[in-house]
Every structure is written in structure tokens, then in C-alpha cells.
N, C-alpha and C positions, 0 to 999 in steps of 0.2 A: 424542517425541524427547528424550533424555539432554540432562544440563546440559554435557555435553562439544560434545554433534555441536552446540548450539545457539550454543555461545562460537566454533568453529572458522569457524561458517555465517556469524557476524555479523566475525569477525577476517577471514574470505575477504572479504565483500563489501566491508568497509572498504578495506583492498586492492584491491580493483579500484576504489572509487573514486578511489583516492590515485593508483594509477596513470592513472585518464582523465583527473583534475584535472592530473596532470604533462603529460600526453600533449597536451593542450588548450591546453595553458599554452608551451608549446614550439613550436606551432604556430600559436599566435595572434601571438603579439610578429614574425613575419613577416609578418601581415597587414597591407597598407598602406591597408586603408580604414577600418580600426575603431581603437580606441587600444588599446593591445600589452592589455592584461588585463582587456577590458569583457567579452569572451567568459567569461572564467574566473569574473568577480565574477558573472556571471548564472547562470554555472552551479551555481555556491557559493550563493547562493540559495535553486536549486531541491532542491540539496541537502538543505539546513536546513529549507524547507518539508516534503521530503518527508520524513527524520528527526522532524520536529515530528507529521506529520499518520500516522508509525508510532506513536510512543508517546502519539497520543492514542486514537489505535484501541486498541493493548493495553491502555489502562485500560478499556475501556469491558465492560462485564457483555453477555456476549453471548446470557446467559442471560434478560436485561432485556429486550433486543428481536429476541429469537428470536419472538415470538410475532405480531410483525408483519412478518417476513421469513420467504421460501419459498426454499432454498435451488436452484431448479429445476432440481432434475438430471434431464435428461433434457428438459424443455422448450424448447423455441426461440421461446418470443415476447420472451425479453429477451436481450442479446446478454451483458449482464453476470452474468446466471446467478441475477439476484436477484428477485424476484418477491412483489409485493404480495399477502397474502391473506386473504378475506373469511371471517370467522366468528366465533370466541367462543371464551374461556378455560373450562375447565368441567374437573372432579372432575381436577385437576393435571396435562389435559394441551390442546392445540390442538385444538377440535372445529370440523370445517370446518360452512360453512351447508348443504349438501348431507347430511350426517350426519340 
């Protein structure tokens, strides 16, 4: 992906959060059983967690632990697609124990 379509993707998404955070924000302050913006600071939160827990994922060398994840495509014993697997690094590349 270009450093263009990548800036637009992340300018789009910000945008849509700006707008849920308004959207939320407009609709909470008529809720009479919470206090007008306990909705919003939670939401604001989970924002910042999930913003924290993208860029620690982008730091992370995925070439480091490629070697204990199976990307399982095509498997269904994990529903997350991710898959533990058994075997050994050898002459530069993943040799399974069945090899």
C-alpha cells in the first residue's frame, strides 16, 4: 500500500472516530441515568488503548515471531486464524517436526 492510500486510510478512520465521539457525545448528555459524558470518557479510553496497542503492534518485528505463529489459512481449529506450531528453525527457514 502507497504512503498516500496509507495517510487517507488513517485520516478516513480518524474521521469516523471524531464523528462517533460527537455522535455519542450528543446522545449521552440526554441520558438521565449516567452523568452527560461518562459514556464518552469511556469511550475515549478505549480509544487510546486501542491507538496504544496499534503502535505497539507496528513496532514489533514480525519477522521475530513469525517463527512461532502459523498464520492458518485455511484451518478452523482457531477462530482467530492464529495457530501455535510445533518444530525447529533450520538452514533459514521453519522446518515442521513432521519433515
Amino acid at each position: 500500500m502507497g504512503r498516500k492510500n496509507a495517510i487517507f486510510l488513517c485520516l478516513a478512520v480518524m474521521a469516523l472516530v471524531t464523528l462517533g465521539l460527537v455522535m455519542l457525545a450528543s446522545t449521552s448528555v440526554w441520558n438521565k441515568d449516567v452523568d452527560g459524558y461518562s459514556l464518552v470518557k469511556k469511550q475515549a479510553v478505549f480509544i487510546a488503548l486501542g491507538l496504544l496497542g496499534a503502535v505497539v503492534i507496528s513496532n514489533v518485528d514480525y519477522q521475530q515471531t513469525s517463527c512461532f505463529l502459523d498464520s492458518g489459512a485455511g484451518d478452523f481449529n482457531d477462530a482467530s486464524g492464529v495457530v501455535l506450531r510445533a518444530g525447529h528453525w533450520s538452514q533459514g527457514q521453519w522446518r515442521d517436526t513432521l519433515d
